[in-house]
C-alpha positions in Angstrom: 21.2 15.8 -16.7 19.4 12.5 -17.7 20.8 9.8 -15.6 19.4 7.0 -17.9 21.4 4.3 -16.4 21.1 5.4 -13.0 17.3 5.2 -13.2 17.6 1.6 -15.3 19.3 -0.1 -12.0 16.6 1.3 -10.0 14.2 -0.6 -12.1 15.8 -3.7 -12.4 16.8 -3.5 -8.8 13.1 -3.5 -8.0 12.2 -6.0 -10.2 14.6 -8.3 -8.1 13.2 -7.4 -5.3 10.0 -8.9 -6.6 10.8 -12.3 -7.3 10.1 -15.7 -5.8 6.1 -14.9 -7.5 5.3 -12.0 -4.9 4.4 -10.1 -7.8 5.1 -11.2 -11.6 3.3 -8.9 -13.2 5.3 -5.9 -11.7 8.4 -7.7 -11.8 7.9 -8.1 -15.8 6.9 -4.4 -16.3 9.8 -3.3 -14.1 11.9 -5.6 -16.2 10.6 -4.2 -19.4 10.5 -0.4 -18.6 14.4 -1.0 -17.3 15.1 -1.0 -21.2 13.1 1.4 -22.6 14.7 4.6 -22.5 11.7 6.6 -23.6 9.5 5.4 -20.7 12.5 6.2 -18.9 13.1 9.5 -20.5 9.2 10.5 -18.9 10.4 9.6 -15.6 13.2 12.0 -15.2 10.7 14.9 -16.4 8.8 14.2 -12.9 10.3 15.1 -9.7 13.3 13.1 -7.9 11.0 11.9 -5.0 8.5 10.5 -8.2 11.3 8.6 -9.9 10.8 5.3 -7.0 9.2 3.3 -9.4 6.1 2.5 -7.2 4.9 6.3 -8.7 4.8 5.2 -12.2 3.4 1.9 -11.3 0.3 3.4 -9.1 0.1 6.1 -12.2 -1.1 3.6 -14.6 -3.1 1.8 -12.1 -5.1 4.7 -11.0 -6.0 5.3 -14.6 -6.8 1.8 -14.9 -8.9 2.0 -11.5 -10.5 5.3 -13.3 -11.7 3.3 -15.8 -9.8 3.7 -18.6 -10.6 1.4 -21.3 -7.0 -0.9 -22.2 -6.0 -4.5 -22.4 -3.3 -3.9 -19.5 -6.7 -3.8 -17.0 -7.9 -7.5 -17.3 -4.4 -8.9 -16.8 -4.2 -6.5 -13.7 -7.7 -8.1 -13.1 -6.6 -11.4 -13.6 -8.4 -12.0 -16.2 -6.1 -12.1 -19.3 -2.7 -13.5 -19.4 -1.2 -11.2 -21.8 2.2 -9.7 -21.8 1.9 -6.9 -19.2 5.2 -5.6 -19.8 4.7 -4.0 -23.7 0.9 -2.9 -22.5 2.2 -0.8 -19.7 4.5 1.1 -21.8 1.9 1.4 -24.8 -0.1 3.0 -21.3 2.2 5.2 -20.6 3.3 6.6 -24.5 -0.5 7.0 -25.1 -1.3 8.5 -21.7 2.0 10.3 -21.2 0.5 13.7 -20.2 -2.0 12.1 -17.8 0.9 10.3 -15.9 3.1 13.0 -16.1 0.6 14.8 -13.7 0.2 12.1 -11.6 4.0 12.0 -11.1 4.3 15.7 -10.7 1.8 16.0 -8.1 1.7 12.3 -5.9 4.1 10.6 -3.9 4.2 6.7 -2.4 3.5 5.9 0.7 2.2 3.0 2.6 -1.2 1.8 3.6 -0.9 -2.2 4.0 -3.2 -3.5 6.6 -1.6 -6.8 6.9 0.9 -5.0 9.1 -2.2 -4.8 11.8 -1.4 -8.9 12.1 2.4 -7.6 13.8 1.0 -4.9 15.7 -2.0 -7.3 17.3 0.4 -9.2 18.9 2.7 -6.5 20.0 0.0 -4.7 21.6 -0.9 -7.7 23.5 2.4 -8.1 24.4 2.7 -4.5 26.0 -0.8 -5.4 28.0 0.5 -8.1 29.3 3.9 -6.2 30.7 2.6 -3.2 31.3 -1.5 -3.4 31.6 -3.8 -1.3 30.5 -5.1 1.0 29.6 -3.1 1.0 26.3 -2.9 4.2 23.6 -1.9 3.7 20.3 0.2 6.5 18.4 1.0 5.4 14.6 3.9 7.9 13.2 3.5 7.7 9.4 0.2 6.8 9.0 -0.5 7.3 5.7 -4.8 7.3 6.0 -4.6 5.8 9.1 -5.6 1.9 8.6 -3.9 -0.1 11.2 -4.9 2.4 14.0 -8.2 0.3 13.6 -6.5 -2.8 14.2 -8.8 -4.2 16.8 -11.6 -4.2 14.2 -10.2 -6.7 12.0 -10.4 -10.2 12.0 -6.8 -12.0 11.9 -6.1 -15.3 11.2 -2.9 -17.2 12.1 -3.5 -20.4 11.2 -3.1 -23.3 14.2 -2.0 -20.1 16.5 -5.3 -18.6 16.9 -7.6 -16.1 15.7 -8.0 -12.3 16.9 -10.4 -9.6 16.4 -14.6 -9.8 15.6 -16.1 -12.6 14.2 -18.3 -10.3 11.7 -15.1 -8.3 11.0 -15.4 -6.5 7.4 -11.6 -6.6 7.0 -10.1 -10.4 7.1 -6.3 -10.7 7.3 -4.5 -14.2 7.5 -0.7 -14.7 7.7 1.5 -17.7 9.0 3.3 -17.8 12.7 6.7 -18.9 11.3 8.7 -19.4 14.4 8.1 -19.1 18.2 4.6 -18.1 20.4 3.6 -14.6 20.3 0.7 -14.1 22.4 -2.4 -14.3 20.4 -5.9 -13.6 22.1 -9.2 -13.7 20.7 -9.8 -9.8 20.9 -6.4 -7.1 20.9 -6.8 -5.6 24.2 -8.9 -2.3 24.6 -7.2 1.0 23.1 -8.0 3.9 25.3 -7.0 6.5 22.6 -5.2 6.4 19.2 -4.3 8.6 16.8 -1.9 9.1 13.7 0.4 11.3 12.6 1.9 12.2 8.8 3.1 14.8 7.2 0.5 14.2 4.0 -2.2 12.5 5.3 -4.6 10.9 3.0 -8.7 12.1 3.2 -10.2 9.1 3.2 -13.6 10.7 2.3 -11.9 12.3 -1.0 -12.5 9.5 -3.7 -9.6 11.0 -5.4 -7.1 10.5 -2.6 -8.9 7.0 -2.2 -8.6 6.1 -5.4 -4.4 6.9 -5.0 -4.2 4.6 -1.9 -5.8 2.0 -4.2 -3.2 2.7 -7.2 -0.6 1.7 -4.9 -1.5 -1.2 -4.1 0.2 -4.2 -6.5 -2.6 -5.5 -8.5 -1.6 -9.2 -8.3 -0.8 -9.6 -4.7 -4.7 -10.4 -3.2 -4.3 -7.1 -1.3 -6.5 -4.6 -3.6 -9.6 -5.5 -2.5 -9.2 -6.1 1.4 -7.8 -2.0 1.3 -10.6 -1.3 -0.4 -12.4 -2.5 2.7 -10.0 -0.8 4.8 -10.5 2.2 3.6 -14.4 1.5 3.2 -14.6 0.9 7.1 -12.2 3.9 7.7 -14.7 6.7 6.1 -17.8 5.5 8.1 -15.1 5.9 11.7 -12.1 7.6 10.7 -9.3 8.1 13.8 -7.9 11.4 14.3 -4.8 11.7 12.5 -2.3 14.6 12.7 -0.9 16.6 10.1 3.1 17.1 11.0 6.3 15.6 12.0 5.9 13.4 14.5 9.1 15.0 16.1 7.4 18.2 16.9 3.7 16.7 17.1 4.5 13.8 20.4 4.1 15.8 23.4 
């Protein structure tokens, strides 16, 4: 049963989700797909779990990150301020078999480093209660970044700095309201490891490439997970394949 309507508040749900700038050239494709029903139309043929519209989003951008040859991938680049919205459904008419694949076969998940700025400062907060050593477990990990959080370099402004000075991976983000322990290194992890049930390969360019598609294009994020991921396939962690219910003994 095509649930055109159903899908079209998704999409325009998400698109309100992006305002305030965080990301105007998804918010104007969302916008824009919302009210084309047959973009819409090649949602539904893709499994339920594929309809989120992050799916279609990173299905488009992967193709564009494979090199495929279209005016949408210099306004993803920032280099062209044309109208994203009618390019990315001119992408997916022209390329509908190519996405469809993607959607049948690939689901979202998360790999944003920044979150290694929270989790800095939480482990340094559990050193200081409870000493070391420390372990670090990360259920969901997706390919595993912020298990490596002590190798980045973070930045929070007038509250400090943590992590390597020669750090490949540079995050910065804003201390918006009280004094969270920040220390020039995160305090030594003993062991870590990740668990997910579909873990990314980080040495498969293909699943790479995937983690890349995710990632909004506009956001300054695409090219520090690059990194990320970079760093991860010269050390990767061990990560677990399984529910983290029946893996955490």
């Amino acid at each position: 049963m095509r649930d055109l309507d159903g899908l079209r508040d998704v999409w325009l749900a998400f698109a309100d989700s992006l305002g305030s700038g965080y990301s105007p050239i998804y918010e104007r494709v969302s916008r824009v797909v919302a009210e084309h029903e047959e973009v819409l139309d090649l949602v539904l043929e893709a499994p339920p779990r594929s309809h989120l519209p992050n799916v279609l989003l990173a299905a488009v951008h992967y193709l564009l990150l494979g090199g495929l040859d279209h005016p949408l991938a210099p306004v993803y680049a920032g280099r062209s301020g044309a109208d994203p919205g009618p390019l990315f459904v001119e992408v997916c008419l022209t390329h509908r078999n190519e996405i469809l694949a993607q959607l049948r076969t690939r689901h979202t998940n998360t790999n944003e480093v920044g979150r290694s700025a929270i989790l800095a400062v939480a482990l340094q907060t559990v050193a200081i209660r409870a000493g070391l050593p420390l372990a670090l477990v990360d259920a969901g990990c997706s390919a595993g970044l912020n298990l490596m959080c002590d190798r980045y370099r973070i930045d929070y402004g007038p509250a400090g700095v943590t992590g390597p000075d020669d750090a490949v991976v540079q995050i910065s983000c804003s201390v918006l309201a009280g004094h969270p322990p920040i220390a020039p290194q995160v305090p030594p992890i003993a062991a870590r490891v990740g668990i997910d049930l579909d873990p990314v390969d980080v040495t498969d360019p293909d699943q790479v490439r995937w983690q890349l598609a995710l990632v909004f294009p506009d956001t300054g994020r695409l090219e520090r997970t690059r990194l990320a991921l970079g760093e991860l396939q010269h050390s990767p962690p061990r990560v677990i394949e399984g529910d983290a219910g029946d893996c955490i003994d």
